[in-house]
VMD Tcl script that draws the C-alpha trace (Angstrom):
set ca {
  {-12.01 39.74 -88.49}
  {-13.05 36.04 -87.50}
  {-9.53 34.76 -87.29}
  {-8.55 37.56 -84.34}
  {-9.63 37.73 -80.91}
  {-10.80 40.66 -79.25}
  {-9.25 43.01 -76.58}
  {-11.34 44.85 -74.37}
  {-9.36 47.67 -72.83}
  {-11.36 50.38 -70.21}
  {-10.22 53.73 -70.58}
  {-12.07 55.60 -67.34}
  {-11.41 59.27 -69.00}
  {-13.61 62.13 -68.27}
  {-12.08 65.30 -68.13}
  {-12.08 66.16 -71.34}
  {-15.88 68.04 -70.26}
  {-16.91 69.42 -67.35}
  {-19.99 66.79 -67.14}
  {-18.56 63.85 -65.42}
  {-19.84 60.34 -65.60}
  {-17.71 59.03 -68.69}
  {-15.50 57.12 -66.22}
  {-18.21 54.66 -65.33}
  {-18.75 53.86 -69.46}
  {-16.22 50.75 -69.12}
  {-18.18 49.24 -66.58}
  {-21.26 49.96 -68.40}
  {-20.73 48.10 -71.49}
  {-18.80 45.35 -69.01}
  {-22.64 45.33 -67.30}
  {-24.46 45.10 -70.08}
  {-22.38 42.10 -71.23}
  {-19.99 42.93 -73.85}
  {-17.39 40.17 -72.94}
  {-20.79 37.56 -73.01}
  {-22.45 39.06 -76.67}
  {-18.86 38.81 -78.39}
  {-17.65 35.73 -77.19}
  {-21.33 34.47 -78.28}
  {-20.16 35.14 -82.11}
  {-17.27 32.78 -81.56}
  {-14.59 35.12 -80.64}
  {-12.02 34.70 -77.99}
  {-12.10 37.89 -75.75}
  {-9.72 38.63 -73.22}
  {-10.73 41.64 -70.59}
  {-7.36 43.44 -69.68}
  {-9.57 45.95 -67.15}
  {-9.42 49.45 -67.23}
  {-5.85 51.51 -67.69}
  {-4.58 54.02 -65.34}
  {-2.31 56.42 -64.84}
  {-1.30 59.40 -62.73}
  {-3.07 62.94 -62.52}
  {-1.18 65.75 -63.83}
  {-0.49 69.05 -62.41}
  {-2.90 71.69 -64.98}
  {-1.14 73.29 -67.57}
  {-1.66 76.61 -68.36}
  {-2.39 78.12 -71.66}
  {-3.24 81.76 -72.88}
  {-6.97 80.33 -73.95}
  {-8.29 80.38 -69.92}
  {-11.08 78.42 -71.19}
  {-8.96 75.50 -71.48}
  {-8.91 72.53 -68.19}
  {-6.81 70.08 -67.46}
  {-4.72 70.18 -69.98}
  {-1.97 68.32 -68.29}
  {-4.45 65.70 -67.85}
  {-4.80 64.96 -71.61}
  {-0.90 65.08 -71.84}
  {-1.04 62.52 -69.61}
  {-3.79 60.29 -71.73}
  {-1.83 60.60 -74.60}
  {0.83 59.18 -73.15}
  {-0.30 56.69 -71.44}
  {-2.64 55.46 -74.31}
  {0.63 55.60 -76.33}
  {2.65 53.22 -74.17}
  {0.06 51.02 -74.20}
  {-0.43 50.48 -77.60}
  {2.99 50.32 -78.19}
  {3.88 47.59 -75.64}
  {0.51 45.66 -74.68}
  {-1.34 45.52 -77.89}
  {-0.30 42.14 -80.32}
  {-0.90 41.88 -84.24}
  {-3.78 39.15 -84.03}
  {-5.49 41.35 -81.42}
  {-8.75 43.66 -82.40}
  {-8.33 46.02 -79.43}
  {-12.03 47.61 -78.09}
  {-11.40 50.56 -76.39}
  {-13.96 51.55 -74.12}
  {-14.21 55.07 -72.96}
  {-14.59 57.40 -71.31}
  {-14.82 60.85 -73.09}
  {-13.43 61.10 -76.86}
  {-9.89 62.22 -75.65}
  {-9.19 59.02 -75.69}
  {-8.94 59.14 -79.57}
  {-5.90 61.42 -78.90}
  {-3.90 58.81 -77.56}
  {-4.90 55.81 -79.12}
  {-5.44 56.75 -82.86}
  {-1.14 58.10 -83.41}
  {-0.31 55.21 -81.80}
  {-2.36 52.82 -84.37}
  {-1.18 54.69 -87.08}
  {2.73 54.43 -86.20}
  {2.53 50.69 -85.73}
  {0.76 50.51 -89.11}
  {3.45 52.32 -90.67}
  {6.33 49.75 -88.93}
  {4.34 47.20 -90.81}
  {3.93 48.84 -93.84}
  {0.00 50.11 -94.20}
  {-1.54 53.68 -94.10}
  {-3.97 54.40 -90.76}
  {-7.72 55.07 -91.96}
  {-10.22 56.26 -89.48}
  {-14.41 56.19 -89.46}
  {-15.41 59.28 -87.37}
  {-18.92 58.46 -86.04}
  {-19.92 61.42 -84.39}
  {-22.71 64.84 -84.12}
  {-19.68 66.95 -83.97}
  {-16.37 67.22 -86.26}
  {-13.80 67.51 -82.65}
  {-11.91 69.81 -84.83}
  {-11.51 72.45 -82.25}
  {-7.76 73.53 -81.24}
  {-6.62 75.02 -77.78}
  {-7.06 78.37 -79.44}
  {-10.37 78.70 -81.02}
  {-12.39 76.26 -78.21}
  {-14.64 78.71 -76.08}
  {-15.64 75.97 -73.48}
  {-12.09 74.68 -72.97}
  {-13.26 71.02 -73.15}
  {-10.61 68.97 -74.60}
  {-12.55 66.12 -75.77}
  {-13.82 68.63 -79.14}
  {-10.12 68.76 -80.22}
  {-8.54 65.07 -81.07}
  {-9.13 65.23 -84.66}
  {-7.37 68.72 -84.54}
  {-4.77 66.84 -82.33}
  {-4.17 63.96 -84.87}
  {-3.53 65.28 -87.74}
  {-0.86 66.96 -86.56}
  {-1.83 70.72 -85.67}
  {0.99 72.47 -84.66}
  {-1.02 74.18 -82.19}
  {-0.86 71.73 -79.63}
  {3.39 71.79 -79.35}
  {4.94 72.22 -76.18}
  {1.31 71.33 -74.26}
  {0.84 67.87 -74.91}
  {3.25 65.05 -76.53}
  {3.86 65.28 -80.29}
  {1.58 62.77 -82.09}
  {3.71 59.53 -82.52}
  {2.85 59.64 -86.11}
  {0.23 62.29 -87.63}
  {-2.67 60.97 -89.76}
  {-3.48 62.45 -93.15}
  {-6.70 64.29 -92.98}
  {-7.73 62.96 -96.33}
  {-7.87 59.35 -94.48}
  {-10.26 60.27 -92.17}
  {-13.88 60.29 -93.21}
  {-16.73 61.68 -90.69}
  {-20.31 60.88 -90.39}
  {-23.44 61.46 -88.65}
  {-22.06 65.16 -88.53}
  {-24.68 68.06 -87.07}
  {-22.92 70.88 -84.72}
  {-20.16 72.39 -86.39}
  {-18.94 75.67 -85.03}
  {-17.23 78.37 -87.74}
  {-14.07 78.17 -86.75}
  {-13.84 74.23 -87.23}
  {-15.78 74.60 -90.41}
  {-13.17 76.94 -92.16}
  {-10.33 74.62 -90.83}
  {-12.50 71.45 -92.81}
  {-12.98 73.26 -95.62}
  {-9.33 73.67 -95.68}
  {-8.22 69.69 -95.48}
  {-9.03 66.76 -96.94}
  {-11.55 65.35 -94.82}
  {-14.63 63.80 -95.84}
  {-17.90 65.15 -93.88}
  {-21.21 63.64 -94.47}
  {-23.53 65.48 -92.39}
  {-27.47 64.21 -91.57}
  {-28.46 66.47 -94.25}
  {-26.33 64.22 -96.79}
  {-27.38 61.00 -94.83}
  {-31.14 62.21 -94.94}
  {-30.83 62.81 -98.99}
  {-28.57 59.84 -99.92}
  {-28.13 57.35 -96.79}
  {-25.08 55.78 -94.91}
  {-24.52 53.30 -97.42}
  {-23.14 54.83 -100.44}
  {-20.45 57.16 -98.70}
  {-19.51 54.20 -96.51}
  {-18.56 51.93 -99.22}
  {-16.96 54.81 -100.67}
  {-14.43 55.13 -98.13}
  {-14.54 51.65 -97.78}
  {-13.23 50.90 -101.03}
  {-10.19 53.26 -101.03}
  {-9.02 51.44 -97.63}
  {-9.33 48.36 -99.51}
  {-7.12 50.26 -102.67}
  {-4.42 51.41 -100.49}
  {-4.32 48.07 -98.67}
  {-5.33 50.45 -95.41}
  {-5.93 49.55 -91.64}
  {-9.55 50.82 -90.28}
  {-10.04 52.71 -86.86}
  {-13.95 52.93 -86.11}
  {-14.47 55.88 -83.93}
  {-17.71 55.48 -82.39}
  {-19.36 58.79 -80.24}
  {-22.32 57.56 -78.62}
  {-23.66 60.79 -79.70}
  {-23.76 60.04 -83.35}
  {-26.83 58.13 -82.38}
  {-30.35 59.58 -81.86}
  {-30.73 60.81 -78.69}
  {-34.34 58.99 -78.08}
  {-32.12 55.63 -78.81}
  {-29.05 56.78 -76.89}
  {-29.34 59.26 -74.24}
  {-26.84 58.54 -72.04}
  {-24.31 61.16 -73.57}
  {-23.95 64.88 -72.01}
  {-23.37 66.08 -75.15}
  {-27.07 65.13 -77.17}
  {-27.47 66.86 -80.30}
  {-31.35 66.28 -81.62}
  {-31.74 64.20 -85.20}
  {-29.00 61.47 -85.12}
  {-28.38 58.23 -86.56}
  {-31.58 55.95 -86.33}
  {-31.12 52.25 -84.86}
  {-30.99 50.31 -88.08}
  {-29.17 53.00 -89.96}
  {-26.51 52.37 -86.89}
  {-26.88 48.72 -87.47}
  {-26.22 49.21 -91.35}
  {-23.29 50.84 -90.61}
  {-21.74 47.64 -88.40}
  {-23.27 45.11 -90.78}
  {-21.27 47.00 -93.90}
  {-18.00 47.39 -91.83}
  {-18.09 43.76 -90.62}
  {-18.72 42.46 -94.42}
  {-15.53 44.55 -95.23}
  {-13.38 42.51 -93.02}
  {-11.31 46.11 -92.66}
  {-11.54 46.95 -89.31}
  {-8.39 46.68 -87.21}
  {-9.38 48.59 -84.13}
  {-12.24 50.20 -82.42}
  {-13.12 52.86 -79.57}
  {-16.43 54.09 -78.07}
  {-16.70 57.48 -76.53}
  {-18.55 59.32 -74.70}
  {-20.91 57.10 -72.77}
  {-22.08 58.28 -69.52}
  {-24.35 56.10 -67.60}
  {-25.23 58.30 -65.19}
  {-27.57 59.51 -67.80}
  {-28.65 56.77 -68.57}
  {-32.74 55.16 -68.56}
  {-32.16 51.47 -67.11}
  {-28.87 50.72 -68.94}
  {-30.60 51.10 -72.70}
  {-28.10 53.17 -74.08}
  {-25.05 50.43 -73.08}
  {-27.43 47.60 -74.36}
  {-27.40 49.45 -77.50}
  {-23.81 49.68 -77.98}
  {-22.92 46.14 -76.79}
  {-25.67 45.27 -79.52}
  {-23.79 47.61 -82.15}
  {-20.58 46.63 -81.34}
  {-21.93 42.45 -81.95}
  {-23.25 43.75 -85.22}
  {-19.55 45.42 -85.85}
  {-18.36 41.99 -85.39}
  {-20.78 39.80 -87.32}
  {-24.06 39.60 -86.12}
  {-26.84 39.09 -87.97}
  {-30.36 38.28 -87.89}
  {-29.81 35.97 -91.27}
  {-27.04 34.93 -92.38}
  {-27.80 35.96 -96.20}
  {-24.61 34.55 -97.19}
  {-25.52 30.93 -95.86}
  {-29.22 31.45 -96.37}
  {-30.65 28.57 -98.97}
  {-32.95 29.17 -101.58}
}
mol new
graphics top color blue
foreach p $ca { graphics top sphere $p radius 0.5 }
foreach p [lrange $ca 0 end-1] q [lrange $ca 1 end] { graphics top cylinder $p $q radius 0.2 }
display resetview
C-alpha cells in the first residue's frame, strides 16, 4: 500500500439503530488526528469531508420492527454514486462511519469496480456480531445488523432498497471477533460459505492462523481486500464508545496483530470503520485507539523487523 495515497471520506450515518451518536464518528477520528498519524507514515492523504445526501420518506414493510428503511435506500445509493464517480485506482479510500450500514453501500460498489478491472471483491468482517439479519427475521428493526445479508445478494431486500450493484460471494467473506449470533442468522451461516471465527476459536487458536488463511487465498485468486472494522469487535474496556458493547472482545495487541499482518500483506484496497459513537466515549480513548489501529493498518510499527540489523 506505500505507493497509494489515502482518502478519507466521512459517512455521518446513524439510523441504522435507534442509539444515535454515530454521526459525530467522522469528526472523532478527524479530532483525534487521523489525517496527522497517516500522513506521519509518509502517505499523502487528502480529506474529501463528510458525504451527504437527502432524507427519505420511511418505507414500509410487513416486519413493523423495521425504521427508516427509506433511509438506507438512500445510503446505498448515495455510497454507490460515490464510489463509482469520486473514488480513483491509486486511491485507498477510509471510510469513516457512522453506523455499519454504511457497508451496504460501499462494499457492492467495490466489488463491481473490481470486476470492470478484472479481480474478485474479498472482505475482513471485524465485528461481535455476524449483521446477517434480513428485514424479515430482525426483531429490533435496526438496519445496521443486516449488510452482510444485504451484500450477498438476499433476495429479501428487492423492491425496498436498490439491487446490490454487484453481489459478493459469501465464501469471500471471512468474519472475526464473532460473539452474539442470534438463531435465525446462525442457520442462514451455516447455510453459506462464510468463514466465522468466533472468540471461542480466537481464545483456542489466535487471530493469526485464520488470518493468513484467508489471506493467502486473496493472494491465490489475485483478490482485492475490504477491511470491515466494527468498533465493537474490540474489548469494550479498550473501546467503549460503541452502543452496541458485547463483553470479551478483541484485546489491544491482538487488534494490533491483526493491522500489522494485513499491512505486511500489502492486500488491502479499501477500508471502513463503523460504529463509533463518541458520545460514549471516556476523553476521546476509543477514537485514539482507532486512529492508532488504523496507523498500524497502514504500516506502523514499533521496529521495523524488516530493517532491524543484527
Amino acid at each position: 500500500m506505500t505507493d497509494k495515497s489515502i482518502l478519507l471520506v466521512g459517512v455521518p450515518a446513524d439510523t441504522g439503530s435507534r442509539k444515535r451518536g454515530c454521526l459525530m464518528g467522522p469528526d472523532a477520528l478527524r479530532t483525534a488526528g487521523m489525517v496527522e498519524r497517516l500522513s506521519r507514515l509518509g502517505y499523502p492523504v487528502t480529506d474529501y469531508g463528510n458525504l451527504s445526501w437527502d432524507a427519505a420518506p420511511d418505507v414500509a414493510h410487513s416486519n413493523n420492527s423495521v425504521h427508516h428503511l427509506g433511509d438506507y435506500a438512500a445510503l446505498i445509493s448515495a455510497l454507490d454514486q460515490f464510489c463509482n464517480t469520486e473514488l480513483d485506482t491509486d486511491q485507498v479510500p477510509v471510510f469513516m462511519g457512522g453506523d455499519h450500514c454504511i457497508a451496504a453501500g460501499i462494499l457492492p460498489a467495490l466489488a463491481g469496480r473490481g470486476a470492470a478491472e478484472g479481480q474478485e471483491q474479498f472482505v475482513l468482517w471485524l465485528d461481535a456480531h455476524t449483521d446477517f439479519q434480513t428485514l424479515e427475521s430482525t426483531d429490533t428493526g435496526n438496519l445496521h445488523g443486516t449488510p452482510v445479508t444485504y451484500v450477498i445478494g438476499d433476495p429479501g431486500f428487492d423492491g425496498y432498497v436498490p439491487a446490490p450493484a454487484m453481489a459478493i460471494r459469501p465464501e469471500n467473506i471471512c468474519m472475526m471477533g464473532i460473539r452474539s449470533v442470534d438463531p435465525a442468522e446462525q442457520a442462514r451461516i451455516a447455510v453459506t460459505g462464510i468463514d466465522v471465527h468466533d472468540m471461542r476459536a480466537i481464545d483456542e487458536f489466535g487471530v493469526a492462523p485464520p488470518l493468513r488463511r484467508f489471506i493467502d487465498r486473496v493472494h491465490r485468486a489475485n483478490g482485492r481486500l475490504h477491511v470491515s472494522l466494527d468498533v465493537d469487535f474490540l474489548c469494550p474496556e479498550i473501546a467503549p464508545a460503541v452502543g452496541t458493547t458485547v463483553p470479551g472482545g478483541v484485546s489491544f495487541r491482538e487488534a494490533h496483530l491483526i493491522m500489522e499482518i494485513l499491512y505486511d500483506s500489502g492486500l488491502v484496497t479499501s477500508v471502513d470503520i463503523a460504529e463509533l459513537n463518541p458520545f460514549l466515549d471516556e476523553q476521546g480513548k476509543t477514537s485514539k485507539l482507532i486512529v492508532e489501529l488504523v496507523a498500524s493498518l497502514f504500516g506502523q510499527r514499533v521496529l521495523d523487523t524488516h530493517r532491524r540489523s543484527i
